[in-house]
Predicted model as a PDB file, atoms N, CA, C, CB and O in Angstrom, pLDDT in the B-factor column:
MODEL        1                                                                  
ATOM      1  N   UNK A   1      85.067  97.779  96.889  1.00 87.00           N  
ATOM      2  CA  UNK A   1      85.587  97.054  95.750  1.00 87.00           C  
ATOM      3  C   UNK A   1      84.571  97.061  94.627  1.00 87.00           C  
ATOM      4  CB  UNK A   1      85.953  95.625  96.136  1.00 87.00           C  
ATOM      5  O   UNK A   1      83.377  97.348  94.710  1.00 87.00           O  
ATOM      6  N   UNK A   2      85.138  96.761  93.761  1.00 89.00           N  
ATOM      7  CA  UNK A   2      84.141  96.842  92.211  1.00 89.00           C  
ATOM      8  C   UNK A   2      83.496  95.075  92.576  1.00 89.00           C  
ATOM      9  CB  UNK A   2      85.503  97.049  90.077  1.00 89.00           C  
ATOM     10  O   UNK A   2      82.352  94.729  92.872  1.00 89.00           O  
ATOM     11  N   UNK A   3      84.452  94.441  92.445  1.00 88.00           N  
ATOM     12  CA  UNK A   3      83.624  92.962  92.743  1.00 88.00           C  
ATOM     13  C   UNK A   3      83.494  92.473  94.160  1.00 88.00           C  
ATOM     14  CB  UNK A   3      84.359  91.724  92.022  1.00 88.00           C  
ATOM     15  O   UNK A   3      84.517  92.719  94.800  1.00 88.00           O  
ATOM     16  N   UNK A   4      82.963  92.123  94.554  1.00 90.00           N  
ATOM     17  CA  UNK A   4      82.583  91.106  95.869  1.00 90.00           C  
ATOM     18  C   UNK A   4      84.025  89.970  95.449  1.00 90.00           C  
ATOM     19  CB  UNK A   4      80.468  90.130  95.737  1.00 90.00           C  
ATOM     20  O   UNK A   4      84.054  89.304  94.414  1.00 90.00           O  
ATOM     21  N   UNK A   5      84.995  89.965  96.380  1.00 90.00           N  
ATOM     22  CA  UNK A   5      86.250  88.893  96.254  1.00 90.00           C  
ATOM     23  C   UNK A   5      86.369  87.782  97.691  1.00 90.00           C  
ATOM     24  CB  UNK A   5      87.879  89.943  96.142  1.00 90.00           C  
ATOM     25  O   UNK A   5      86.048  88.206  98.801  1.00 90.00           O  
ATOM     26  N   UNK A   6      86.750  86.677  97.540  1.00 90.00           N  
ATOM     27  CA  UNK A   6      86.784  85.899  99.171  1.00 90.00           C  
ATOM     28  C   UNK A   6      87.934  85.542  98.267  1.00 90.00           C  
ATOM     29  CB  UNK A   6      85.432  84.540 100.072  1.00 90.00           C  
ATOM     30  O   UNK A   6      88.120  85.555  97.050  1.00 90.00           O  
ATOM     31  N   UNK A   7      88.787  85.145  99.568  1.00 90.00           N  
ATOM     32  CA  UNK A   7      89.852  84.345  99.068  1.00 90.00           C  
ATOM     33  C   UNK A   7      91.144  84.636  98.214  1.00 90.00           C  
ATOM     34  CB  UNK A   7      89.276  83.578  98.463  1.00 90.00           C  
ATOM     35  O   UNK A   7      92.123  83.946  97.926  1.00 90.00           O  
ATOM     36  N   UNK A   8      90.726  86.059  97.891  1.00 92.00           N  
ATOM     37  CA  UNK A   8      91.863  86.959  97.263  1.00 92.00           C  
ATOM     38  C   UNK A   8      93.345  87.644  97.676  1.00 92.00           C  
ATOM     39  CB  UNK A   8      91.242  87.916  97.007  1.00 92.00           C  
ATOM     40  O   UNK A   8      93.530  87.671  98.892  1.00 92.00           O  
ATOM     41  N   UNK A   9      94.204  88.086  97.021  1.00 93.00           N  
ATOM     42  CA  UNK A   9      95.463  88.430  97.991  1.00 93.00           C  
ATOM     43  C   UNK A   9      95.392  90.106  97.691  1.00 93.00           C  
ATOM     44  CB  UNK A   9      97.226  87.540  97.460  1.00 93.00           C  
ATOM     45  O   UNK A   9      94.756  90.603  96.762  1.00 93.00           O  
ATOM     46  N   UNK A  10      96.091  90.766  98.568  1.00 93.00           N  
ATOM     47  CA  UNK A  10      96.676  91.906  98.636  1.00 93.00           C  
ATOM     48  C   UNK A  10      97.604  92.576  98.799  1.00 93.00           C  
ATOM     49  CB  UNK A  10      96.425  92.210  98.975  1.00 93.00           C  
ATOM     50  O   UNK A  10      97.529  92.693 100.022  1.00 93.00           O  
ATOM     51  N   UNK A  11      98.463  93.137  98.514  1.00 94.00           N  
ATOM     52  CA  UNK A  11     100.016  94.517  99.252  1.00 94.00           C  
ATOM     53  C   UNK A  11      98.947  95.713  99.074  1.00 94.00           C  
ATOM     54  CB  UNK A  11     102.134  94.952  97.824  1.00 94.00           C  
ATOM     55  O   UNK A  11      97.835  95.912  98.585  1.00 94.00           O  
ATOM     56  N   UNK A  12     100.212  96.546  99.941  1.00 93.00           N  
ATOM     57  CA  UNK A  12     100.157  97.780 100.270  1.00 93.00           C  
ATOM     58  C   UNK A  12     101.294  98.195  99.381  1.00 93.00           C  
ATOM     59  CB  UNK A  12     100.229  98.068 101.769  1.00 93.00           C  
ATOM     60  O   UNK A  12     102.439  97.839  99.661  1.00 93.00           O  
ATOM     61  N   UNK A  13     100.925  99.251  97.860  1.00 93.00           N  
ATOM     62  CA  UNK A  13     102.145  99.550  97.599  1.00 93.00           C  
ATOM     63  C   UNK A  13     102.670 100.681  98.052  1.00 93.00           C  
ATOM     64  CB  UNK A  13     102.303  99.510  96.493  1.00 93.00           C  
ATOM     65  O   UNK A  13     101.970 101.399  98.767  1.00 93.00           O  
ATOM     66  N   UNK A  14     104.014 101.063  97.722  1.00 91.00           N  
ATOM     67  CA  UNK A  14     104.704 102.249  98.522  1.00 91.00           C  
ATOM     68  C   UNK A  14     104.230 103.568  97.829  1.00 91.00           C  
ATOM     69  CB  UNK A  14     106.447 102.151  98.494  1.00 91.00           C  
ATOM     70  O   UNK A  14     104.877 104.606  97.963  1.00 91.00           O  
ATOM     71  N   UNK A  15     103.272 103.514  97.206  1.00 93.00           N  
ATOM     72  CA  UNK A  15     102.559 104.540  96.664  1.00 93.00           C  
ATOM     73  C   UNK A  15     101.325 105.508  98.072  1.00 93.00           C  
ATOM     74  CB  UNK A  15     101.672 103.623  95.259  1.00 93.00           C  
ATOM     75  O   UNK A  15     101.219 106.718  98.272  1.00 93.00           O  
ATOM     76  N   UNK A  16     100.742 104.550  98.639  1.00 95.00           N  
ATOM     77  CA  UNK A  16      99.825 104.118  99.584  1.00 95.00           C  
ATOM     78  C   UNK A  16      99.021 103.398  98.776  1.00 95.00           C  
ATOM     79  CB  UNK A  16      99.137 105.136 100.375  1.00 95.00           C  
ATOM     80  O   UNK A  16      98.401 102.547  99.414  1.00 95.00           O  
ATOM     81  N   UNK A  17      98.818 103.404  97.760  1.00 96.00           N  
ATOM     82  CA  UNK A  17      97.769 102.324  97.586  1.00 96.00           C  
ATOM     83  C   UNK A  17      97.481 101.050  97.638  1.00 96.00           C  
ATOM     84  CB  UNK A  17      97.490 102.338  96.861  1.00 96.00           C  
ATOM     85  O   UNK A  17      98.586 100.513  97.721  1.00 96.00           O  
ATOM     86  N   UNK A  18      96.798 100.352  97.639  1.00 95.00           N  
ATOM     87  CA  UNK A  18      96.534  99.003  97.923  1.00 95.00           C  
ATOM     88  C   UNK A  18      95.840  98.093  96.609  1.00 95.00           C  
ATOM     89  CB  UNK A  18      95.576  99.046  99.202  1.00 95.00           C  
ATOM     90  O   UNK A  18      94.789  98.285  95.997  1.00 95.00           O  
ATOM     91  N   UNK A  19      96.565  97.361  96.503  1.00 94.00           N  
ATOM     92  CA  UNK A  19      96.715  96.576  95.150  1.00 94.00           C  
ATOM     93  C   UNK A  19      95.963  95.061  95.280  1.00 94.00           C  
ATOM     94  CB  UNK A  19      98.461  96.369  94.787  1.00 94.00           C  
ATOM     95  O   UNK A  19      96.638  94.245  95.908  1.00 94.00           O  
ATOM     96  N   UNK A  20      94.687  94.584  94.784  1.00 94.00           N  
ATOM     97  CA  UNK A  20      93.775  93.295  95.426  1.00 94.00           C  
ATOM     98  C   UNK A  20      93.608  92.518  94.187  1.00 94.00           C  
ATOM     99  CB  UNK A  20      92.126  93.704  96.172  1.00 94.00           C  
ATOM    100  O   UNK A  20      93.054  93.087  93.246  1.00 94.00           O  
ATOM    101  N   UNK A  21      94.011  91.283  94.043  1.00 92.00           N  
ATOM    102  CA  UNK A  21      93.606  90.423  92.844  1.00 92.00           C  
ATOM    103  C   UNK A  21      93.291  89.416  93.290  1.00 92.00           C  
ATOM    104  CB  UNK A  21      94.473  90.154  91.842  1.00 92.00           C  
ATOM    105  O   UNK A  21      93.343  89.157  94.493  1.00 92.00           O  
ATOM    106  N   UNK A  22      92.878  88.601  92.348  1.00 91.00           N  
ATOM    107  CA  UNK A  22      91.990  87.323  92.082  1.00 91.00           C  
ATOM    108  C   UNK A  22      91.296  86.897  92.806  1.00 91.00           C  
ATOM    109  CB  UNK A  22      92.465  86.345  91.836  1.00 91.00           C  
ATOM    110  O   UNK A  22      90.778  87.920  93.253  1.00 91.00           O  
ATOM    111  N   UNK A  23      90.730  85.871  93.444  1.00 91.00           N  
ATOM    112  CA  UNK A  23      89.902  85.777  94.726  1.00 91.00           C  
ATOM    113  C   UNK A  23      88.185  85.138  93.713  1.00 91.00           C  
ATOM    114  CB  UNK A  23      89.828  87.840  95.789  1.00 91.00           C  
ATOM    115  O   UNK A  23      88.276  84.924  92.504  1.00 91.00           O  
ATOM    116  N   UNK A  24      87.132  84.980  94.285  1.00 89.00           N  
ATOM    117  CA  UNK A  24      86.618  84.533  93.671  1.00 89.00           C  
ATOM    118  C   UNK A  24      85.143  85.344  94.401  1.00 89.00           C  
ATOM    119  CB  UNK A  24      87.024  83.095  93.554  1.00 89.00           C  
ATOM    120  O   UNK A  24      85.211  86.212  95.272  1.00 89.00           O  
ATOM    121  N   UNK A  25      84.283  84.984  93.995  1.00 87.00           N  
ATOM    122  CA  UNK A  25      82.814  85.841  94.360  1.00 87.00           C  
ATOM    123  C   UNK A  25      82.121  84.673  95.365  1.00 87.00           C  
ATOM    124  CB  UNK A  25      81.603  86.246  92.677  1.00 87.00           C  
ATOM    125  O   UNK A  25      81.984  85.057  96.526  1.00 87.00           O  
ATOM    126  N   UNK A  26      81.833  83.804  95.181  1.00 85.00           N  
ATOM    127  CA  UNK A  26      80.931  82.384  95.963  1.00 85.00           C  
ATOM    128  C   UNK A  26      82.178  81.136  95.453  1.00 85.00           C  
ATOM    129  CB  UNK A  26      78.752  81.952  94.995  1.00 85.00           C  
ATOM    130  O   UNK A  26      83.143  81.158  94.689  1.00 85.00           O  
ATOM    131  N   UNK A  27      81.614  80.220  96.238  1.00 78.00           N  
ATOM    132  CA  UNK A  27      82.189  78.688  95.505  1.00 78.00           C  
ATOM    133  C   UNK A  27      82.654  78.186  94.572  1.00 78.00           C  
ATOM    134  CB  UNK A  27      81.647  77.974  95.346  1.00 78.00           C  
ATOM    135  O   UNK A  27      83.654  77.589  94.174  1.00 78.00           O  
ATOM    136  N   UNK A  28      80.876  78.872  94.031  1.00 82.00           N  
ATOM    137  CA  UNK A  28      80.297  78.199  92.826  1.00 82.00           C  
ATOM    138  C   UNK A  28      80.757  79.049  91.513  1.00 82.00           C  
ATOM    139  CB  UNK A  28      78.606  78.124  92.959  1.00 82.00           C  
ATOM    140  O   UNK A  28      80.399  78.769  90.369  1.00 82.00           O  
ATOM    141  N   UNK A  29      81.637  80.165  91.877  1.00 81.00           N  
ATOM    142  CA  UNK A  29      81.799  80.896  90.499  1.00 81.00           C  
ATOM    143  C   UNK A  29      82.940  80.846  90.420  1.00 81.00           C  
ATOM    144  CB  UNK A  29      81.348  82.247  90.250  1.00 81.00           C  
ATOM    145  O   UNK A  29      83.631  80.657  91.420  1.00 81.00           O  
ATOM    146  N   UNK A  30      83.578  81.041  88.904  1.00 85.00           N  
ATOM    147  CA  UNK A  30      84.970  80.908  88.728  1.00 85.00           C  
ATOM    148  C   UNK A  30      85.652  82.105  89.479  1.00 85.00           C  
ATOM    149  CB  UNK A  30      85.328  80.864  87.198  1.00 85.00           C  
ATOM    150  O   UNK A  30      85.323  82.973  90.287  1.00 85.00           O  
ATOM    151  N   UNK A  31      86.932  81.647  88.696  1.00 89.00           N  
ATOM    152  CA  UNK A  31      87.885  82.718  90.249  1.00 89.00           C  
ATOM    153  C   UNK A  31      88.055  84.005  89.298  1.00 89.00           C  
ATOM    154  CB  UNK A  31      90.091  81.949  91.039  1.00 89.00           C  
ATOM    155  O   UNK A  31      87.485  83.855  88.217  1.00 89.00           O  
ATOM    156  N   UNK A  32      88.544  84.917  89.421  1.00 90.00           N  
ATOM    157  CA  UNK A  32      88.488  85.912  89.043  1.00 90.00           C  
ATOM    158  C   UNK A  32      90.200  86.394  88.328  1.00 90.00           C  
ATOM    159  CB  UNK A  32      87.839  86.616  90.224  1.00 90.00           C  
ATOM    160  O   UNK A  32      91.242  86.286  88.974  1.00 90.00           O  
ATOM    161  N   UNK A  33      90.149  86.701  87.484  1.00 90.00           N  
ATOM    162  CA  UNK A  33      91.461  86.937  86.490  1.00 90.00           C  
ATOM    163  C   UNK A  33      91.834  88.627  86.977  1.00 90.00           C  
ATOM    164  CB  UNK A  33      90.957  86.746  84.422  1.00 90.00           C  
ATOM    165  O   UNK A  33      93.005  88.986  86.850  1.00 90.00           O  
ATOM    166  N   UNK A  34      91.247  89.193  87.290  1.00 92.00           N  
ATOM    167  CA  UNK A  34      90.867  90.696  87.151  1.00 92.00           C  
ATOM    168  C   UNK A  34      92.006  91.227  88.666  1.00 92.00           C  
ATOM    169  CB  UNK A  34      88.664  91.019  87.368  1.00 92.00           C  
ATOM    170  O   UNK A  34      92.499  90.544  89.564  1.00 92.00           O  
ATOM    171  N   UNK A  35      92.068  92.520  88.412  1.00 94.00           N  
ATOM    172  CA  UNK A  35      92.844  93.302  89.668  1.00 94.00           C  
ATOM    173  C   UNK A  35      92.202  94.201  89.575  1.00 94.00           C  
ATOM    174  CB  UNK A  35      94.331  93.689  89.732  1.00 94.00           C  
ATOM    175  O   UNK A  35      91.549  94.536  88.586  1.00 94.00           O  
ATOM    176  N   UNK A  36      92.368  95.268  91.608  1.00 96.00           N  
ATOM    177  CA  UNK A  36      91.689  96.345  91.491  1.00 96.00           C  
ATOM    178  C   UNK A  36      92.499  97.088  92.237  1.00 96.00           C  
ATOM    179  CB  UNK A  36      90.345  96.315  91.824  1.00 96.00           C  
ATOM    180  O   UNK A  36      93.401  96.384  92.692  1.00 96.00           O  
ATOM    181  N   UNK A  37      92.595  98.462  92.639  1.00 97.00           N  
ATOM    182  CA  UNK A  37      93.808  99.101  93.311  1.00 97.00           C  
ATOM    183  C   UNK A  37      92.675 100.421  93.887  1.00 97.00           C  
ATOM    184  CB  UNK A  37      95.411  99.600  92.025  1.00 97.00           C  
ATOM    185  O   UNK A  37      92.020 101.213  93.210  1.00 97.00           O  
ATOM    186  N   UNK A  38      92.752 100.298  95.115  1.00 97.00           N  
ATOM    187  CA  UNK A  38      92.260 101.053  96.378  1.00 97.00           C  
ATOM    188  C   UNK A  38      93.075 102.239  96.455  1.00 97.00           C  
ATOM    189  CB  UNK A  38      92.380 100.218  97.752  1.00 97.00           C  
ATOM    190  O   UNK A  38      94.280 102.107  96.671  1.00 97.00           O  
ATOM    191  N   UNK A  39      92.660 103.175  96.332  1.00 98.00           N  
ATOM    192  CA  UNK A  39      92.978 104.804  96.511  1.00 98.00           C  
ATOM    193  C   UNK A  39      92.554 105.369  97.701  1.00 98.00           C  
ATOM    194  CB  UNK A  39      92.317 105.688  95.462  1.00 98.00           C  
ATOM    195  O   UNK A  39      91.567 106.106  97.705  1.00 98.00           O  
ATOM    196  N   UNK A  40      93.200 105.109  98.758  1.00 97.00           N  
ATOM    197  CA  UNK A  40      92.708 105.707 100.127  1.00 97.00           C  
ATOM    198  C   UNK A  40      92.566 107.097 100.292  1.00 97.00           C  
ATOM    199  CB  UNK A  40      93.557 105.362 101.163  1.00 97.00           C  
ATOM    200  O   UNK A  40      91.789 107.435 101.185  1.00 97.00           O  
ATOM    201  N   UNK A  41      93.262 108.205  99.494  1.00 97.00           N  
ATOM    202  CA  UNK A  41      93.142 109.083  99.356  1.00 97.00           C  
ATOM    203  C   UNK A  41      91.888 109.860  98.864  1.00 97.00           C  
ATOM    204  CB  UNK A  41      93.942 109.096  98.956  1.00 97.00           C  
ATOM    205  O   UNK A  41      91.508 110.921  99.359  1.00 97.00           O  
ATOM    206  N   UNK A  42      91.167 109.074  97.621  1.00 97.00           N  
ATOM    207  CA  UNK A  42      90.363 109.664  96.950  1.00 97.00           C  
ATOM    208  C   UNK A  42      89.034 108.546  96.819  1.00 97.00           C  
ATOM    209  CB  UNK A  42      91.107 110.146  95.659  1.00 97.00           C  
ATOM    210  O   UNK A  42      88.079 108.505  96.043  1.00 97.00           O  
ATOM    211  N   UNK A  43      89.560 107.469  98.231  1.00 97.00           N  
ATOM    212  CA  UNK A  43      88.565 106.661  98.559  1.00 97.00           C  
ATOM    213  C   UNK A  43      87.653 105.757  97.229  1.00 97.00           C  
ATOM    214  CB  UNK A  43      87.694 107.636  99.371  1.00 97.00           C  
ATOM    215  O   UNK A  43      86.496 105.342  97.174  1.00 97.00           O  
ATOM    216  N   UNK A  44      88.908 105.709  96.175  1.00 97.00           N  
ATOM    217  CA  UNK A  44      87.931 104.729  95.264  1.00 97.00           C  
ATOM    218  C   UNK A  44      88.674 103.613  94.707  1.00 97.00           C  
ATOM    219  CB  UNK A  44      87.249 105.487  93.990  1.00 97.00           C  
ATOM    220  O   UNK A  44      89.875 103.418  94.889  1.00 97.00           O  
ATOM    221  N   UNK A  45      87.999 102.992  94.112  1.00 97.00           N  
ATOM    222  CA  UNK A  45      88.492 101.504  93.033  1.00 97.00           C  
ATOM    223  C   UNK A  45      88.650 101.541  92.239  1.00 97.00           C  
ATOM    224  CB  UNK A  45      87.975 100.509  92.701  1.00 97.00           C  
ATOM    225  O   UNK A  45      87.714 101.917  91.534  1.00 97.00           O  
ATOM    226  N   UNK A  46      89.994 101.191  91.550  1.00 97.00           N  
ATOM    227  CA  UNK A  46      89.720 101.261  90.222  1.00 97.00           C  
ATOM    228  C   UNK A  46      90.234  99.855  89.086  1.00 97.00           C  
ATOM    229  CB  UNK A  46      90.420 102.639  89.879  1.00 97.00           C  
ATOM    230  O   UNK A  46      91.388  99.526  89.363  1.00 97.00           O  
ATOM    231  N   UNK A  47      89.851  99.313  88.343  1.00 95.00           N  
ATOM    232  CA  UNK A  47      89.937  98.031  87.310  1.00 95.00           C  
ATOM    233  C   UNK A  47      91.269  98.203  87.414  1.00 95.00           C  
ATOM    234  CB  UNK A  47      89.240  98.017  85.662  1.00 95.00           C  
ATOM    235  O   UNK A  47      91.663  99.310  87.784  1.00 95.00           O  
ATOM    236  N   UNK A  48      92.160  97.240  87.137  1.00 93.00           N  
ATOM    237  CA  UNK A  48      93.675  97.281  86.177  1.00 93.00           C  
ATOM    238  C   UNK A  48      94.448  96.011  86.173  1.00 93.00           C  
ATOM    239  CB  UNK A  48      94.828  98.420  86.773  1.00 93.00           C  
ATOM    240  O   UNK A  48      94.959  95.331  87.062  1.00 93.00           O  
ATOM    241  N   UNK A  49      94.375  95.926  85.002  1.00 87.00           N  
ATOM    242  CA  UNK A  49      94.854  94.572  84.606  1.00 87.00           C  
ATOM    243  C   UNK A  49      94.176  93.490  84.696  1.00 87.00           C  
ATOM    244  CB  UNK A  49      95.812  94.256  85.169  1.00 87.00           C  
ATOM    245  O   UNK A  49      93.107  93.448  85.305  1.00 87.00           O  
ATOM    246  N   UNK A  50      94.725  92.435  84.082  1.00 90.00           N  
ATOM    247  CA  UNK A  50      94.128  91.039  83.934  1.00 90.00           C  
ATOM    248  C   UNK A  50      95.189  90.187  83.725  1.00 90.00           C  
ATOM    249  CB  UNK A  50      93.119  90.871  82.803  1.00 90.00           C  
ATOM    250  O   UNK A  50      95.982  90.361  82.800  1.00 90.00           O  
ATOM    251  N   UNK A  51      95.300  88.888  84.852  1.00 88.00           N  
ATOM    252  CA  UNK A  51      96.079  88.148  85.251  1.00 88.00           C  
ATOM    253  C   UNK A  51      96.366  86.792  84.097  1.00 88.00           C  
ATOM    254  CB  UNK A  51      95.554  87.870  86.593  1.00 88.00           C  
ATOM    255  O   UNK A  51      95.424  86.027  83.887  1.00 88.00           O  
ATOM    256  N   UNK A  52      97.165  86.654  83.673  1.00 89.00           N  
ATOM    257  CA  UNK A  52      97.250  85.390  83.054  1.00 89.00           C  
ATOM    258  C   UNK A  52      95.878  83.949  83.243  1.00 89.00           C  
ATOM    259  CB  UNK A  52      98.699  84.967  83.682  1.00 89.00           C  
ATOM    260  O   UNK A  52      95.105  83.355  82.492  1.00 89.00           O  
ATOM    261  N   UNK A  53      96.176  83.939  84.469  1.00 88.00           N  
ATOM    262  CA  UNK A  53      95.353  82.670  85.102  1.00 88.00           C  
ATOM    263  C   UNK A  53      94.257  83.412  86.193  1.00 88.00           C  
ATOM    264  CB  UNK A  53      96.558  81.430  86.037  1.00 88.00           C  
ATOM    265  O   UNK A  53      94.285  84.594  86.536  1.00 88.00           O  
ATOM    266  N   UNK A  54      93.790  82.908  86.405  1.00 87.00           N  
ATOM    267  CA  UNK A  54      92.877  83.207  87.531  1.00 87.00           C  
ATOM    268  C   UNK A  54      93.110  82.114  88.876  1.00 87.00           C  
ATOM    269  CB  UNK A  54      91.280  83.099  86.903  1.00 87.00           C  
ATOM    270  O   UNK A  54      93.127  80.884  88.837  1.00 87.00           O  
ATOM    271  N   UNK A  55      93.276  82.992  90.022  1.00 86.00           N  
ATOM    272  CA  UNK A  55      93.681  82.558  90.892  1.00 86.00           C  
ATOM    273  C   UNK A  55      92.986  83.241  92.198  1.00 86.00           C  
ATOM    274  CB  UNK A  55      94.964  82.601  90.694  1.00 86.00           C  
ATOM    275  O   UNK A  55      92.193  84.182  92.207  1.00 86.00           O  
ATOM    276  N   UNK A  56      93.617  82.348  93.527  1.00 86.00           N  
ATOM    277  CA  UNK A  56      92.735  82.373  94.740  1.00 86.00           C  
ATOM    278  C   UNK A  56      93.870  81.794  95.673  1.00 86.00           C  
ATOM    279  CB  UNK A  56      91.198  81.418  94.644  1.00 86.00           C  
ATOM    280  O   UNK A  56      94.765  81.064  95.245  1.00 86.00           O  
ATOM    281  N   UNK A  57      93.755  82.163  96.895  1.00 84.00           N  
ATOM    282  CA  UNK A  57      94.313  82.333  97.958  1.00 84.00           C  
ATOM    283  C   UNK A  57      95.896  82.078  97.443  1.00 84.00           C  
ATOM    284  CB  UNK A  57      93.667  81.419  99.080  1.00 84.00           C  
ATOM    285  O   UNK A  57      96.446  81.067  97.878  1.00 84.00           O  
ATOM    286  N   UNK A  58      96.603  82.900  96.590  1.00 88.00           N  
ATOM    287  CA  UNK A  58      97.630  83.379  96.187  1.00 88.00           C  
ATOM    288  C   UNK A  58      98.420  84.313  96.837  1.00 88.00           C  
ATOM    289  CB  UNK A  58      97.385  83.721  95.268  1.00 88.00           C  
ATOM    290  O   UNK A  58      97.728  84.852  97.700  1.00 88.00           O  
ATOM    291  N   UNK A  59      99.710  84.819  96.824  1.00 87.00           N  
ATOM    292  CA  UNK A  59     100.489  85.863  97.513  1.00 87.00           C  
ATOM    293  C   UNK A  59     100.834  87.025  96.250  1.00 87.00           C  
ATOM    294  CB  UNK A  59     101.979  85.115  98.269  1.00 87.00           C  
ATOM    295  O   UNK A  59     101.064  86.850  95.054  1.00 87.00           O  
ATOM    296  N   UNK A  60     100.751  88.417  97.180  1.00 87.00           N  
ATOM    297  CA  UNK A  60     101.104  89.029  96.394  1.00 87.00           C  
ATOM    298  C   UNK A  60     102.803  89.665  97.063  1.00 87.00           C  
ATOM    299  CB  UNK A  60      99.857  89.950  96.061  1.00 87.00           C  
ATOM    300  O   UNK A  60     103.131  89.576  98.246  1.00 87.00           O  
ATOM    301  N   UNK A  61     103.621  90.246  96.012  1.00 82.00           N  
ATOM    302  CA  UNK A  61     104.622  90.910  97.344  1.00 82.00           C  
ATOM    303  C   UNK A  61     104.796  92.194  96.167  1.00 82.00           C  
ATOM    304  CB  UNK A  61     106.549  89.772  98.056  1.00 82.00           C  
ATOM    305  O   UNK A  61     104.193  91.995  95.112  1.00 82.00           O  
ATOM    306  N   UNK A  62     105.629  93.571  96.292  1.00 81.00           N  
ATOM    307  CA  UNK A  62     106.051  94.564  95.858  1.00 81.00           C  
ATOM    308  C   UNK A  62     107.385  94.182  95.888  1.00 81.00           C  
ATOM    309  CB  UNK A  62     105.650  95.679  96.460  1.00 81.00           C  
ATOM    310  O   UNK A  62     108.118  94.023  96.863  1.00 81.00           O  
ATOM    311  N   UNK A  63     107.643  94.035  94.536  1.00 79.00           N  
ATOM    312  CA  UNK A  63     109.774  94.356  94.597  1.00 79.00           C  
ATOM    313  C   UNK A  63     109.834  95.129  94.618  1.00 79.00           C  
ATOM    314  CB  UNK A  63     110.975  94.143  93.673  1.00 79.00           C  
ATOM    315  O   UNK A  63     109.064  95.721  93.862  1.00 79.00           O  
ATOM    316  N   UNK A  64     110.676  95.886  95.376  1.00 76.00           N  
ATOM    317  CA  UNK A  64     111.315  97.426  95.140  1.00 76.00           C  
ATOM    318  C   UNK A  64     112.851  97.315  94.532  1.00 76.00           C  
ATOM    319  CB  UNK A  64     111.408  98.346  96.755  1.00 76.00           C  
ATOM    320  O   UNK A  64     113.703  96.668  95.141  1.00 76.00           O  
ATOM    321  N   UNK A  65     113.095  97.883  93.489  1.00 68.00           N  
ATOM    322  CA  UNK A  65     114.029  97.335  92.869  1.00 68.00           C  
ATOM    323  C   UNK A  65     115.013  99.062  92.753  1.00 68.00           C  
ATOM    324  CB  UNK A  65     113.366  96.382  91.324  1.00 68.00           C  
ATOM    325  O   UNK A  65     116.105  99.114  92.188  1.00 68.00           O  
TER     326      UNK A  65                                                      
ENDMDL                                                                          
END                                                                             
């Protein structure tokens, strides 16, 4: 991961990749607004997006619409 996250949520999208937001670093630091998306393929991280609020032990789900 780009940041150190505890407390953060995740999916698996139907892409394969894996999609990780908010969550926080220690206690003592605010929570984190930020998302990152896991490329198992090409084994890396990458930034994307920024969440309204910043949040922690939240759900994530994929609509498939």
């Amino acid at each position: 991961m780009i940041k150190h996250r505890e407390f953060h949520a995740g999916v698996l999208l139907s892409d394969g990749r894996y999609l990780v937001s908010g969550g926080f670093s220690s206690p003592s630091t605010p929570d984190h607004m930020d998302a990152e998306i896991y490329d198992p393929l090409t084994s890396t991280w990458t930034a994307t997006g920024v969440m309204s609020q910043p949040r922690h032990n939240h759900v994530l789900l994929e609509v498939k619409g």
